[in-house]
Structures are given as C-alpha cells and as structure tokens.
NUMILUM-438780 format. One line per field, with one value per atom (N, C-alpha, C): x, y, z; residue in one letter; residue number from 0. Coordinates in steps of 0.2 Angstrom, whole numbers, plus 2048, in hexadecimal, padded with zeros to 3 digits. Layout:
<bakols>
x = c(X:...)
y = c(Y:...)
z = c(Z:...)
code = c(a:...)
pos = c(NUM:...)
</bakols>
This chain:
<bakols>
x = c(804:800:804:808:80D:811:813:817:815:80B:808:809:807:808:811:815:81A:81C:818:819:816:810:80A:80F:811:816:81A:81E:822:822:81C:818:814:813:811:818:81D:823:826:824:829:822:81E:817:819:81B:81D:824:828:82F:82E:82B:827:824:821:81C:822:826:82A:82F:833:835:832:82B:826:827:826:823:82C:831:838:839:836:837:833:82D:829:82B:82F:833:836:83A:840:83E:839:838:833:830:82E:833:83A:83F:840:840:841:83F:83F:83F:83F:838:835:83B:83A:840:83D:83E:839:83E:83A:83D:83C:843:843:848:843:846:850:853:859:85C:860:85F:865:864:86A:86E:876:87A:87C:87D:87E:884:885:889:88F:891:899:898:893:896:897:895:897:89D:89F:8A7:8AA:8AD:8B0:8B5:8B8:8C0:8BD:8B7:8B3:8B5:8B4:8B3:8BB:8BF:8C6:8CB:8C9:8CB:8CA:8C2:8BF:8C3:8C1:8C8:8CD:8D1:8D7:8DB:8D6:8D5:8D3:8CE:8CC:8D2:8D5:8DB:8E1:8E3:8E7:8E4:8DF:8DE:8DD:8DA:8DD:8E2:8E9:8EE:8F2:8EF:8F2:8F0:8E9:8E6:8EB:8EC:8ED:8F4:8F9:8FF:8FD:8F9:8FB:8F7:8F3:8F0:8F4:8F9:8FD:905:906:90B:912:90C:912:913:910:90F:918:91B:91F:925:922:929:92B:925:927:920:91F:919:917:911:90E:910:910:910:90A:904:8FF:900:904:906:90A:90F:913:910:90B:908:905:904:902:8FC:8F9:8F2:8F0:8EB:8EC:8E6:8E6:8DD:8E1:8D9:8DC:8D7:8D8:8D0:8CE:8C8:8C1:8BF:8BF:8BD:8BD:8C2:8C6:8C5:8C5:8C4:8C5:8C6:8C8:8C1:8BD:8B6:8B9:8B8:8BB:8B6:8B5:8B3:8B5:8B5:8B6:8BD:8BE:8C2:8CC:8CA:8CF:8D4:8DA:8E0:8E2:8E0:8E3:8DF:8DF:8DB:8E0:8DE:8E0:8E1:8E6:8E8:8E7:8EC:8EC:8F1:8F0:8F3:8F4:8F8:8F9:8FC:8FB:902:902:909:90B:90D:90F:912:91B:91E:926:92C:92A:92F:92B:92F:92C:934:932:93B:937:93E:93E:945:941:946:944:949:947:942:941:93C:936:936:931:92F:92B:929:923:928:923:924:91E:91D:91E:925:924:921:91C:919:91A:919:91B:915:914:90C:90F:90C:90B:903:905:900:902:8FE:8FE:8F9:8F9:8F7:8F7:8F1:8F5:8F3:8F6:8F5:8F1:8E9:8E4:8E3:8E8:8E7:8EA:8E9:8ED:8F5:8F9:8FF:902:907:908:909:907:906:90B:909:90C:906:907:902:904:900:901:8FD:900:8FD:8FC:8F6:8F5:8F3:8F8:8F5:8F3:8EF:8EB:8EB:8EC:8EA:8E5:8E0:8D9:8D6:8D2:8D0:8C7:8C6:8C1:8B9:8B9:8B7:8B6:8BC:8C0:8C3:8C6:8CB:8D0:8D5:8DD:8E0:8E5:8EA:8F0:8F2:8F9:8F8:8FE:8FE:904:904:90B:907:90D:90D:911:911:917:913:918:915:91A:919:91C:917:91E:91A:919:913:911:910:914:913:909:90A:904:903:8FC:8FC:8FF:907:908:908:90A:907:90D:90C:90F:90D:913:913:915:911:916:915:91A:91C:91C:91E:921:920:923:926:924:922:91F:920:91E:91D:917:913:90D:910:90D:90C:90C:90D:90E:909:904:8FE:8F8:8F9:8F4:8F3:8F7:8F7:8F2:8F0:8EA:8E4:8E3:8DD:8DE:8E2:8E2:8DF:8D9:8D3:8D2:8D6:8D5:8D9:8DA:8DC:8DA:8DC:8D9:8DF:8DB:8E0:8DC:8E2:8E1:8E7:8E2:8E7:8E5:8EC:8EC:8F1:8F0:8F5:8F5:8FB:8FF:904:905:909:910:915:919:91E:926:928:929:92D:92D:935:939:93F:93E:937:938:935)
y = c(7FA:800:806:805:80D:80D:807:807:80E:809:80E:817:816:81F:820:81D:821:822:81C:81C:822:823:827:82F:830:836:837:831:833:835:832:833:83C:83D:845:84A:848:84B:84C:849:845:84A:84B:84F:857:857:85F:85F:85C:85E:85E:85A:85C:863:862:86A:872:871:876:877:872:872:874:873:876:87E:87F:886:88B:887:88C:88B:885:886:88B:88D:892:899:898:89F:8A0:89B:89E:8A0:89B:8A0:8A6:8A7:8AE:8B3:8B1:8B7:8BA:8B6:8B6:8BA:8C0:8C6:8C3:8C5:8C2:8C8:8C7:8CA:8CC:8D2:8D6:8D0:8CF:8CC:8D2:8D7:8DB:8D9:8DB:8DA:8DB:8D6:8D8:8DD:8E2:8E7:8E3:8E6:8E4:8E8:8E4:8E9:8ED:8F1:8F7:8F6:8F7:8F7:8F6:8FB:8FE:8FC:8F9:8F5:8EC:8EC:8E4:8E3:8EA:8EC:8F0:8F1:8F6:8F7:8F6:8F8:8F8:8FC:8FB:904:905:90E:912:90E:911:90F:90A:906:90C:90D:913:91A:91A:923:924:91C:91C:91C:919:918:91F:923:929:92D:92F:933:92F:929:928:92C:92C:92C:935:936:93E:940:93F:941:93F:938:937:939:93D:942:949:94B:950:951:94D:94B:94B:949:949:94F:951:958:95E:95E:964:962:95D:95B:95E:962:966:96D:96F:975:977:96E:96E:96A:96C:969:962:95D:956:954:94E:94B:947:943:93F:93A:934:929:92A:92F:92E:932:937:93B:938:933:931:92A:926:921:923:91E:91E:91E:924:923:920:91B:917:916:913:911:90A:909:901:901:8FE:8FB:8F4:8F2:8F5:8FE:8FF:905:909:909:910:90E:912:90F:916:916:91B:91C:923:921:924:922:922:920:921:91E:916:910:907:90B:910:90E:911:915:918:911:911:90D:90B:90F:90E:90C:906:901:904:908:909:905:905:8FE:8FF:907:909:911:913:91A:91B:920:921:929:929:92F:92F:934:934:93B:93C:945:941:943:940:943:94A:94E:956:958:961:964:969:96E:972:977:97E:983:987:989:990:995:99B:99C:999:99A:998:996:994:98C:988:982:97D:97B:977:970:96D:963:960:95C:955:952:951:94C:947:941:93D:938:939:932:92E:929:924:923:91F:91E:917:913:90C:90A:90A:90B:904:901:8FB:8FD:8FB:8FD:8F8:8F9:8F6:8F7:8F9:8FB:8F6:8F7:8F4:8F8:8FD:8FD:904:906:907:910:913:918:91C:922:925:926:927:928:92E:933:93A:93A:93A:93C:942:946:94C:948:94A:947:94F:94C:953:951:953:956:95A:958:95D:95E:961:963:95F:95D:95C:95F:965:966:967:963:962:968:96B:973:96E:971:970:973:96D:972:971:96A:96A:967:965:960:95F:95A:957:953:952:950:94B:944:941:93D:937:935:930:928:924:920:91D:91A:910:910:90B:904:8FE:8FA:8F6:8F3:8F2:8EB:8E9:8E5:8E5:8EB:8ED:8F2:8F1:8F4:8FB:8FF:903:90A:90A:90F:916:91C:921:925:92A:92C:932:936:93B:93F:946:946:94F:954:95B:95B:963:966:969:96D:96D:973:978:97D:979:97B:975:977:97E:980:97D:979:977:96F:96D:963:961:967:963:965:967:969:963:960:958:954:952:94C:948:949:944:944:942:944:940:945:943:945:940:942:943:944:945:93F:93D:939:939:93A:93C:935:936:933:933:932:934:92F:92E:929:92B:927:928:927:92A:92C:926:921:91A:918:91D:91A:91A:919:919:913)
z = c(800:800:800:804:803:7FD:7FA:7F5:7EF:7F0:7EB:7EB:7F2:7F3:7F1:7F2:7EF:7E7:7E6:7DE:7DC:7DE:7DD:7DC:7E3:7E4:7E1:7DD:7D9:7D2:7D0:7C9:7CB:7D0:7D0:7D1:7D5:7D1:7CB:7CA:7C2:7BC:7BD:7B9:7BA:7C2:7C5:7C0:7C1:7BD:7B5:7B1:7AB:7A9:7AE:7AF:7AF:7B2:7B4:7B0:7AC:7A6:7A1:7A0:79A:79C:7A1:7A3:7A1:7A3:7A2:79A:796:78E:78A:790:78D:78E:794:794:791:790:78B:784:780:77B:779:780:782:783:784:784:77E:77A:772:76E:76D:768:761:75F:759:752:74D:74A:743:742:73C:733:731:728:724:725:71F:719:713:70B:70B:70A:709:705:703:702:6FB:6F7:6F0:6EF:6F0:6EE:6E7:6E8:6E0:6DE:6D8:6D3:6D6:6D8:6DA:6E2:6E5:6EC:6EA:6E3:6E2:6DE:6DB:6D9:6DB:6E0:6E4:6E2:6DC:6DA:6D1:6D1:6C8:6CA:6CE:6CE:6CD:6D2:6D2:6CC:6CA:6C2:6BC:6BC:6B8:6B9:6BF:6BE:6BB:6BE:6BD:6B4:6B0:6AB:6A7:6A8:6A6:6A5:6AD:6AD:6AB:6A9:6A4:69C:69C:693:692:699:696:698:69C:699:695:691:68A:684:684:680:681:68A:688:686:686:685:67D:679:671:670:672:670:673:678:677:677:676:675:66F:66A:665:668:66C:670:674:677:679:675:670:669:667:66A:668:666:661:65F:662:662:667:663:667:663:65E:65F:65D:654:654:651:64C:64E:64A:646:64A:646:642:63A:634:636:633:630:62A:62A:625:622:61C:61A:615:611:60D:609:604:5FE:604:605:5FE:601:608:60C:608:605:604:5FA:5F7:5ED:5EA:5E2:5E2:5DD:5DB:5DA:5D4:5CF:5C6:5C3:5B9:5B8:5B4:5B1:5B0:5AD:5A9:5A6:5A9:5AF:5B4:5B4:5B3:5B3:5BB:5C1:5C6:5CB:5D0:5D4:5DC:5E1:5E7:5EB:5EE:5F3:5FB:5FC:604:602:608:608:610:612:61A:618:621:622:629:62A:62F:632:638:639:63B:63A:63B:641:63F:644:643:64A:649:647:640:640:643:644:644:640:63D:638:639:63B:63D:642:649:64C:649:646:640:643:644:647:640:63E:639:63B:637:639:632:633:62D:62C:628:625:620:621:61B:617:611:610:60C:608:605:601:5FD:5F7:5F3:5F3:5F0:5EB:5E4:5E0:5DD:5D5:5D3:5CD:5C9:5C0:5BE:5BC:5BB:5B1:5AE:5AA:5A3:59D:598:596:59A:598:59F:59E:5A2:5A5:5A9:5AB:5AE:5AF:5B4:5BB:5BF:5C5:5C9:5C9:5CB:5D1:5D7:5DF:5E0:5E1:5E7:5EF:5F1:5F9:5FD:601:605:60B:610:616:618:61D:619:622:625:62B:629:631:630:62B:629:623:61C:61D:615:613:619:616:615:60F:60D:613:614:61B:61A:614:612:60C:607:603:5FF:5FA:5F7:5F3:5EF:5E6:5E6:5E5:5E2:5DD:5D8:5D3:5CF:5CB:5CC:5C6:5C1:5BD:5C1:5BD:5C1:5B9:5B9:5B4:5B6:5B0:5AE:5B3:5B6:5BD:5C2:5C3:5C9:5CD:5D4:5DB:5DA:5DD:5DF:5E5:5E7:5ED:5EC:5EB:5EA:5F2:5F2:5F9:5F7:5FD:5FF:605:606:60C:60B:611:610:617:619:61E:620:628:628:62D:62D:634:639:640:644:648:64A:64B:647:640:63D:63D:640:63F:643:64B:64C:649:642:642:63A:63A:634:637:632:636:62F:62C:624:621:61A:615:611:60A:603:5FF:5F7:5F2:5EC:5E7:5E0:5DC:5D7:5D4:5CD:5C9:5C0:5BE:5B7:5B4:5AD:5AB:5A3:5A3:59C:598:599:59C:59E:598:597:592:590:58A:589:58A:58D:590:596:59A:5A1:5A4)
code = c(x:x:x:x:x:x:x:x:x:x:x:x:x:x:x:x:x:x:x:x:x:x:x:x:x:x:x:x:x:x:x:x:x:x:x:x:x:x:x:x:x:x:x:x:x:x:x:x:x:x:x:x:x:x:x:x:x:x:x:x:x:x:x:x:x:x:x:x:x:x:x:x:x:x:x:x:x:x:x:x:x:x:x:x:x:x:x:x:x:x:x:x:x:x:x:x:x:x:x:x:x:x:x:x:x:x:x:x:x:x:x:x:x:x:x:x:x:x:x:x:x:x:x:x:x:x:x:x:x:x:x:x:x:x:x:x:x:x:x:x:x:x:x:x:x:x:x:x:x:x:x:x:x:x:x:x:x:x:x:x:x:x:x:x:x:x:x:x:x:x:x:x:x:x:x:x:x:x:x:x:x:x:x:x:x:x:x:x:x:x:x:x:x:x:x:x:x:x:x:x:x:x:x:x:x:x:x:x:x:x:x:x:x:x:x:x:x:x:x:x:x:x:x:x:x:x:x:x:x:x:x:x:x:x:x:x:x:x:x:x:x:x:x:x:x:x:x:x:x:x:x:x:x:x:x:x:x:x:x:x:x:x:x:x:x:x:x:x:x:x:x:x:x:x:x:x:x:x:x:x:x:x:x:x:x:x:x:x:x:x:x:x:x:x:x:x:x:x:x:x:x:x:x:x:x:x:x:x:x:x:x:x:x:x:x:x:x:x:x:x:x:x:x:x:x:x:x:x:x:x:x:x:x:x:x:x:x:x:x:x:x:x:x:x:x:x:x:x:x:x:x:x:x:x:x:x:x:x:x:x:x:x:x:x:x:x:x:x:x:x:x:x:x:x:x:x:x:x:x:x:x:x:x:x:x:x:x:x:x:x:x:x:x:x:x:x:x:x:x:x:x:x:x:x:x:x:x:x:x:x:x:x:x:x:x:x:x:x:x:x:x:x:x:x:x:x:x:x:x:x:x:x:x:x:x:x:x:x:x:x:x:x:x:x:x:x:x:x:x:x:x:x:x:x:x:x:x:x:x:x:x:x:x:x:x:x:x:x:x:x:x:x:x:x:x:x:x:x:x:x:x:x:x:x:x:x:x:x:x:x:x:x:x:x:x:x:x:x:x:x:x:x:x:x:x:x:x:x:x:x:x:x:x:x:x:x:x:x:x:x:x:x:x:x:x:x:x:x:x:x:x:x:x:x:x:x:x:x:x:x:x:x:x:x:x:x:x:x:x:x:x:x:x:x:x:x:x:x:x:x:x:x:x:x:x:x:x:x:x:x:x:x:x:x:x:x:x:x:x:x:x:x:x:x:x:x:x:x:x:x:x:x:x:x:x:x:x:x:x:x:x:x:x:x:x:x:x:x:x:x:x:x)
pos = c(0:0:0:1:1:1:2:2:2:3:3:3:4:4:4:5:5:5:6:6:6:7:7:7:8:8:8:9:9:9:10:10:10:11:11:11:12:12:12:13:13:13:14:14:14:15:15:15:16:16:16:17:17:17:18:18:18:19:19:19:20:20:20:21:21:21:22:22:22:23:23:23:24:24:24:25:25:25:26:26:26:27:27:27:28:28:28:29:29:29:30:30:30:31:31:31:32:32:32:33:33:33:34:34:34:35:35:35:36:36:36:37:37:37:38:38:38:39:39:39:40:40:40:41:41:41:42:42:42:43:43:43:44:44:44:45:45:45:46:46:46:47:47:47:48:48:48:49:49:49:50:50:50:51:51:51:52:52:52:53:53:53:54:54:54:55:55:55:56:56:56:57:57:57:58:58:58:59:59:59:60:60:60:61:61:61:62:62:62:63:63:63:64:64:64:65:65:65:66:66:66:67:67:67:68:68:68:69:69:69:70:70:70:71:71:71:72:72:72:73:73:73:74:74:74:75:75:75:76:76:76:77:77:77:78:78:78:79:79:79:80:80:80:81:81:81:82:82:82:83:83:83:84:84:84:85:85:85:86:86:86:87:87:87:88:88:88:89:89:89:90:90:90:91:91:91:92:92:92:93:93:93:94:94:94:95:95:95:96:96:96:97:97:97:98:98:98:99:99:99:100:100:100:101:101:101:102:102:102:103:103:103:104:104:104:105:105:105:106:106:106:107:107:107:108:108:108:109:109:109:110:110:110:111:111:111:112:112:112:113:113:113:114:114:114:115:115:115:116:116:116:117:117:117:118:118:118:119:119:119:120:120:120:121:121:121:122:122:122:123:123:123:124:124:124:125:125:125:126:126:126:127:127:127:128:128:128:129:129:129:130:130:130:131:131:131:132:132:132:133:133:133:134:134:134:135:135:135:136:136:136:137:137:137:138:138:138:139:139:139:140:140:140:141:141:141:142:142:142:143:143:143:144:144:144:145:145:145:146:146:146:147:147:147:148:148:148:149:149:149:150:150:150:151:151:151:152:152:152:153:153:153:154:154:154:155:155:155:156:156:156:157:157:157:158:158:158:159:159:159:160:160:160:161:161:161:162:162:162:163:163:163:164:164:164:165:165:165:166:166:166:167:167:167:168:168:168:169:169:169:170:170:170:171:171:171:172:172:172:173:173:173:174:174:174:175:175:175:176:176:176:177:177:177:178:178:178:179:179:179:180:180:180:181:181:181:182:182:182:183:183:183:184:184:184:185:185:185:186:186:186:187:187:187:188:188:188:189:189:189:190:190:190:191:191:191:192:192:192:193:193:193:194:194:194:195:195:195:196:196:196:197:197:197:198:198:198:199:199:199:200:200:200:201:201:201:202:202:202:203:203:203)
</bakols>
C-alpha cells in the first residue's frame, strides 16, 4: 500500500518537473525579439566594381595628356608618334572615280609629318607622301601626281607634284617630300589628289 503512494508521488513529481521545463522553454522563446524581413538592398554598379571608377579616371587622364602632348606638341618644337605615323588609305575604300577607259587602277597612298626646320626664325614642317598606282592600260604612261593636304573643309593647306612612268600591268610608287607652316598641320584632316598622264618619251 505505501509502495503505491510513493509511486504515486513520484509520477506527480516527475509531471511537476515536466511542467516547469515547459514553462522556462516558454520563456525563453518569449525573450526572443521577433525580427522585421526587410527587402535586401542591391548593390550598384561601382559598389560591385570598386576599382571600375579609379581604372576610368586613370585611363581618361592618360588620354588627355596624350591628346594634349600631340595637339601642342609643335608649340614646343617636336612632333607627336601620332604626327609622324603614315596616314594611309587602300583600294577597294579608296578608287580613283574616271571614266572605263582612264589607264590608272589606285592601290594605296599615305603621308606623314617628318621633322620641324627652322630657317630664319622661320618654323616649317616636313612632309613626305606616297602614291601607288597600277597601269591598267594597253602601253605605257607617264603618271602625273597632285598630292593635297586639305583642312577639314576641303581648303588647300599644302601640296606637291611628283610623277613616274609606270610600264604596262605594273605597280608603281611615286613620292615626294614638301614643307607645311608649322601653325597650319593642325588644321590637316585629309588629303586629296590629282592625277594626269602623257606618253612618256620612247627612250624612257
């Protein structure tokens, strides 16, 4: 009979410690501060490349002081790399517009600025072109070059003459070499030509 009552007792302990367990699990997640779900925010451009911004500056002012180094560079008596590289063109781009029966088929042309003199205080710019022609013709020619140097709306700012008998199905290059006001090369944005020809004499 007693046995029972202590069983009894111990099964209402063992209920009370359950119970009292439950009640501090309920505290604790009553301590717990509920937590707002706000939207994550996206990051912009230049916070997912942070080395895109200092890149780009760095980049810009490299290119404007090598604009400004070729655009005032004859100011201080020397030409830019940019000044001295061939400007160049090439067929099919470039043709010479004639009509079927013109002798001369165009291949390429260039120029270039070479050195600044000074002759009396005087400040002028070498220039030197090229012209590559082919002899599209039944016999053989002379090929007379007007080379131009022109401003962007087509003003004459310089030019030169050379000229070169060319045989019949070949290539030829004629050249030459002039001078430019050294105030006027930055206002060269093209060039153009003229091209003639005459029977060259029959011991040439």
């Amino acid at each position: 009979m007693n046995d029972n009552i202590e069983s009894d007792d111990i099964d209402e302990e063992r209920e009370k410690d359950i119970f009292e367990e439950d009640n501090e699990n309920n505290n604790i997640e009553d301590d717990i501060e509920p937590q707002s779900l706000e939207p994550v925010k996206e990051k912009g451009f230049f916070e997912r490349h942070p080395n895109f911004k200092r890149n780009f500056i760095i980049t810009a002012v490299i290119i404007l002081i090598l604009y400004s180094l070729h655009y005032f560079a004859p100011n201080f008596g020397y030409l830019s790399p940019l000044d001295r590289r061939w400007q160049e063109s090439s067929a099919p781009a470039v043709y010479i517009d004639a009509d079927g029966d013109f002798p001369f088929e165009f291949v390429g042309d260039g120029y270039r600025f070479v050195e600044i003199i000074t002759n009396n205080d005087q400040k002028k710019v070498k220039w030197e072109w090229q012209y590559e022609i082919k002899n599209t013709g039944d016999r053989r020619y002379t090929a007379m070059i007007t080379f131009i140097l022109e401003d962007r709306e087509g003003n004459k700012i310089a030019e030169d003459r050379g000229s070169k008998v060319v045989n019949v199905g070949e290539k030829a290059v004629i050249e030459g070499k002039s001078t430019v006001e050294l105030d006027e090369i930055r206002r060269v944005n093209r060039r153009a030509w003229k091209i003639g020809r005459s029977f060259p004499a029959p011991f040439l």
